[in-house]
VONUTI-841271 format. One record per residue: residue number from 0; x, y, z of N, C-alpha, C in turn. Coordinates in Angstrom, 1 decimal. Example, Ala and Ser with C-alpha at 12.3 -4.5 7.8 and 13.67 -1.06 7.14 Angstrom:
2
KOLVEX  num  n_px  n_py  n_pz  ca_px  ca_py  ca_pz  c_px  c_py  c_pz
KOLVEX  0  13.2  -5.7  7.8  12.3  -4.5  7.8  13.2  -3.3  7.8
KOLVEX  1  12.8  -2.2  7.1  13.7  -1.1  7.1  12.9  0.0  7.9
END
This chain:
104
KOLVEX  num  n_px  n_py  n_pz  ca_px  ca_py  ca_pz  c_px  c_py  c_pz
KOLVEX  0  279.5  69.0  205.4  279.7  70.2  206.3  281.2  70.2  206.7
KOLVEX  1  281.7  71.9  207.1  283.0  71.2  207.4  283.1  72.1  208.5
KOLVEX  2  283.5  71.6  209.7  284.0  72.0  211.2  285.4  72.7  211.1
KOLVEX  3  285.4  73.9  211.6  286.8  74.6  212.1  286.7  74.7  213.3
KOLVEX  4  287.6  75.0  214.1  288.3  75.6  215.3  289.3  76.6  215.6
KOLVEX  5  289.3  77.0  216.1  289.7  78.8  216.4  290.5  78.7  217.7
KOLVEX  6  291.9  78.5  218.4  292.2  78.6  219.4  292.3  80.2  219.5
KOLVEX  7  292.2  80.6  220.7  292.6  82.4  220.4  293.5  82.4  222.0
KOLVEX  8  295.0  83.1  221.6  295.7  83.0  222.3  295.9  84.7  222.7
KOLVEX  9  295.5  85.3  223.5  295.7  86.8  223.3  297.4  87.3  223.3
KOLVEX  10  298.0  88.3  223.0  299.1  88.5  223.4  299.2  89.4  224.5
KOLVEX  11  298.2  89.5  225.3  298.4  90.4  226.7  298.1  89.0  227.7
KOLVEX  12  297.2  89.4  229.0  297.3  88.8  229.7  295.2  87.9  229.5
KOLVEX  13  295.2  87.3  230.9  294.0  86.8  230.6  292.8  87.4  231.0
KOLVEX  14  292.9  88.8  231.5  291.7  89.9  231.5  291.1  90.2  230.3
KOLVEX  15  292.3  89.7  229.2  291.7  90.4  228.4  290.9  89.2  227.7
KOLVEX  16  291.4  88.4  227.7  289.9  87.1  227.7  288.9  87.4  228.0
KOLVEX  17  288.8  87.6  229.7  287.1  87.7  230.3  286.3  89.2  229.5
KOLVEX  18  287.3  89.9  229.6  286.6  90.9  228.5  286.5  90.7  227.3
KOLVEX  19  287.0  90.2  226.3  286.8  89.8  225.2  285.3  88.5  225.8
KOLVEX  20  285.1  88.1  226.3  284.1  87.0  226.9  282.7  87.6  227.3
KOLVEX  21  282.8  88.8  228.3  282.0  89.6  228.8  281.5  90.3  227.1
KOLVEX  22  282.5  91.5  226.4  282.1  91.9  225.1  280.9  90.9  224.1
KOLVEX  23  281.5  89.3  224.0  280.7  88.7  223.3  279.0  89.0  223.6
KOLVEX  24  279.2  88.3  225.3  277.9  88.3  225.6  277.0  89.7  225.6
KOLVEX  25  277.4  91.2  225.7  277.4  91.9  225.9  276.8  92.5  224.6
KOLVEX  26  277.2  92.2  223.5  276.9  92.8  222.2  276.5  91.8  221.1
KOLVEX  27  276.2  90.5  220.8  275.8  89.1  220.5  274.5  88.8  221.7
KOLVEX  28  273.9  88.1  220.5  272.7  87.2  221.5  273.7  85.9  221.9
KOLVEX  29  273.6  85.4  222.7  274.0  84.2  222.9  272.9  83.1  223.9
KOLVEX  30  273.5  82.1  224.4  273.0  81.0  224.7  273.7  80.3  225.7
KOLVEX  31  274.1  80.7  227.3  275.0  79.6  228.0  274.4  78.3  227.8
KOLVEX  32  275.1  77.7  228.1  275.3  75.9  227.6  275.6  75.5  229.1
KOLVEX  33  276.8  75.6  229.4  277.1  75.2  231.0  278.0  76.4  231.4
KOLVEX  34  278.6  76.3  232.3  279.4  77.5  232.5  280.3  78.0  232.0
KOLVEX  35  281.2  77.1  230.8  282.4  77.6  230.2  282.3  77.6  229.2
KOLVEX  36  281.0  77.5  228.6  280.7  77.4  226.9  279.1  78.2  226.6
KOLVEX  37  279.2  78.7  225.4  277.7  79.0  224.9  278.3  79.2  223.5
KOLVEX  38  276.2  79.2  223.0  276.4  79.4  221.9  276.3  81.2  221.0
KOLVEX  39  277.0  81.4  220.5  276.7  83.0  220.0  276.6  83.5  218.7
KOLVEX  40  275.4  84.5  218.7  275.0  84.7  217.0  276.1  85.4  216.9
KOLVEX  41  276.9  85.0  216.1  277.6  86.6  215.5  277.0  87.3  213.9
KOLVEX  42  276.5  88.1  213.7  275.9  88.5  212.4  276.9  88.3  211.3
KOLVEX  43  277.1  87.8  210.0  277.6  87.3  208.7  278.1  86.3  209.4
KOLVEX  44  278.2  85.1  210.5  278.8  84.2  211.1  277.7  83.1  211.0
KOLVEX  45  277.0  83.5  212.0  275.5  82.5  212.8  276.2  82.1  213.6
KOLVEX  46  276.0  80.9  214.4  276.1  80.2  215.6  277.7  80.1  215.2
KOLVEX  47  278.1  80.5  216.7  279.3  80.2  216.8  279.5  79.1  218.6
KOLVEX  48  280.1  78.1  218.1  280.4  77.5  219.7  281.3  78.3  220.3
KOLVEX  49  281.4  78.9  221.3  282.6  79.7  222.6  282.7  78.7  223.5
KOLVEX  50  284.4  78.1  223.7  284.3  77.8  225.0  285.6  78.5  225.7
KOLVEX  51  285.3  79.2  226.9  286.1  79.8  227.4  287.2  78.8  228.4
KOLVEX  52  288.2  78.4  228.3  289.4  78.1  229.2  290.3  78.9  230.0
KOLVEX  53  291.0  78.5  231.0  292.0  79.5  231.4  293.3  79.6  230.2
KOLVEX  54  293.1  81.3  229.9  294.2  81.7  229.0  294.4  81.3  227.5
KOLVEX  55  293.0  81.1  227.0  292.6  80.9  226.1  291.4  80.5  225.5
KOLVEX  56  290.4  81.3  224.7  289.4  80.4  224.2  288.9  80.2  222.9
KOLVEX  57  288.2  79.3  222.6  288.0  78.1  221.9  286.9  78.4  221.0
KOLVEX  58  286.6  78.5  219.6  285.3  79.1  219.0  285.5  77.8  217.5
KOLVEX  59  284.5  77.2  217.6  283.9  76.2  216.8  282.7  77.0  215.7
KOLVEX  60  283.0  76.4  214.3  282.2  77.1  213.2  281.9  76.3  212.3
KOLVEX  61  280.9  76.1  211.7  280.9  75.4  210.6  280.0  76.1  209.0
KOLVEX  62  280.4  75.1  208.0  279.7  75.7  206.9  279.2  74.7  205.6
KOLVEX  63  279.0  74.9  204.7  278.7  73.6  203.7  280.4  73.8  202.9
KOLVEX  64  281.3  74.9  202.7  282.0  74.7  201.4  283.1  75.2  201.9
KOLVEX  65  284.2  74.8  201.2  285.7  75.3  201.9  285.2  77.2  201.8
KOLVEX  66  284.8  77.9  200.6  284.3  78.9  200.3  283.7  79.9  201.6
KOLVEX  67  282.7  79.2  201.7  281.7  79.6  202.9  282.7  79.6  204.1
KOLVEX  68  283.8  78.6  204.4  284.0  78.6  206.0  285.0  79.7  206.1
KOLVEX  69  285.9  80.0  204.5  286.8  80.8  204.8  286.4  82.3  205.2
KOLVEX  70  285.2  82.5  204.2  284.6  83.7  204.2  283.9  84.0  206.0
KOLVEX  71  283.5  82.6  206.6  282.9  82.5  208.3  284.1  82.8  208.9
KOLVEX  72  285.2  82.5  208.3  286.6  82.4  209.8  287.0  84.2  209.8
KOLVEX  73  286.8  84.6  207.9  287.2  86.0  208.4  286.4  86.9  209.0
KOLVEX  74  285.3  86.6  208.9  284.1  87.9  209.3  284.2  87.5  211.1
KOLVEX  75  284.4  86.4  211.8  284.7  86.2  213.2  285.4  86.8  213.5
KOLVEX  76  286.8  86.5  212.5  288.0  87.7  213.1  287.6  89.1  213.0
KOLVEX  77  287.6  89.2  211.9  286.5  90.7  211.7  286.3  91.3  213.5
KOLVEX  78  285.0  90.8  213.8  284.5  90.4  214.7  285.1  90.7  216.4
KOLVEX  79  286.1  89.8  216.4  286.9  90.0  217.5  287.7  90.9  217.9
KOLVEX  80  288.5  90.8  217.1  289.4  92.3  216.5  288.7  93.4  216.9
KOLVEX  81  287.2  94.0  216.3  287.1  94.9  216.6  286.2  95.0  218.3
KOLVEX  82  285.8  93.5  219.0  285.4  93.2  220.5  286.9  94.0  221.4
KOLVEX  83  288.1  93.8  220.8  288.9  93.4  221.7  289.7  94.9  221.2
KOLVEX  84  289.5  96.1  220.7  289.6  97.3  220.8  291.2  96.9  220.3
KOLVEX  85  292.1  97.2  221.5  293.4  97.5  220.8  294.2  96.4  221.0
KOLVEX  86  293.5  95.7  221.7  294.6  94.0  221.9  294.6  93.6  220.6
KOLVEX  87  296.4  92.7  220.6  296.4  92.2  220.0  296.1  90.6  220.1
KOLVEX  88  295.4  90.2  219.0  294.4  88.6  218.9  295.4  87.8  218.3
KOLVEX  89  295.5  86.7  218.5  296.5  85.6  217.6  295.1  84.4  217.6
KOLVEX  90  294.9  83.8  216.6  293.9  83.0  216.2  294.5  82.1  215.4
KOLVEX  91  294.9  80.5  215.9  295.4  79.5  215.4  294.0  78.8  215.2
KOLVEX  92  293.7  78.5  213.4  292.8  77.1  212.6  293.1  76.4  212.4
KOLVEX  93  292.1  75.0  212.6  292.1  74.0  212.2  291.0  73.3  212.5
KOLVEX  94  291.2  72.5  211.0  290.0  71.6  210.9  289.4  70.9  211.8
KOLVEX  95  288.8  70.1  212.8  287.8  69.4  212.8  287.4  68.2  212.2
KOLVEX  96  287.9  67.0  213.1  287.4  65.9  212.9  285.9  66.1  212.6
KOLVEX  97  285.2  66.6  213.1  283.4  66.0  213.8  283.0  67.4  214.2
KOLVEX  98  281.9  67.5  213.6  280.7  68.5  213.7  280.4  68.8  215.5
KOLVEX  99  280.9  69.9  216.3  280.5  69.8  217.4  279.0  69.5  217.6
KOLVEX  100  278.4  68.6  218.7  276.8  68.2  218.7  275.9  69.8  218.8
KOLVEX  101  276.9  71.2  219.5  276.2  71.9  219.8  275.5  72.8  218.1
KOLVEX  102  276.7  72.1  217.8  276.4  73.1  216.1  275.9  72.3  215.1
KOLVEX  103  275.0  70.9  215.6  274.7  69.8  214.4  273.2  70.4  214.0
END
């Protein structure tokens, strides 16, 4: 299996997080976990980990094949892009030591 991570840095301010956050839960099934994290279906994705931070959040994915994760990282952006209407999204990847436990 191989773990990514998704830092998402918006280029406006951090409203536009909680609404990008609010949007998730809003239009996705999801799953709070504790208060700054859940899990959320996104459709051509599956379970995606969200953890929301100040002024930035945090989305964990995994897959069996470099193939599969590339094809999971784009349909998320896909995804957000169209959650976050005219903001612009900046989304820094990277691998993953270790399978988050919420996505094992």
């Amino acid at each position: 299996m191989i773990a990514m991570t998704a830092t998402l840095h918006p280029s406006a301010s951090v409203p536009t997080l909680q609404l990008l956050g609010q949007d998730l839960r809003r239009h996705h099934e999801h799953h709070l976990l504790v208060i700054d994290q859940m899990l959320v279906f996104v459709p051509k994705v599956g379970q995606v980990l969200v953890t929301e931070g100040r002024g930035r959040m945090r989305f964990d994915l995994v897959a069996d094949t470099e193939d599969a994760v590339r094809a999971l990282m784009d349909s998320l952006e896909s995804d957000l892009r169209s959650l976050a209407r005219a903001q612009e999204l900046l989304l820094e990847w990277e691998k993953c030591p270790a399978i988050p436990d919420q996505l094992r």
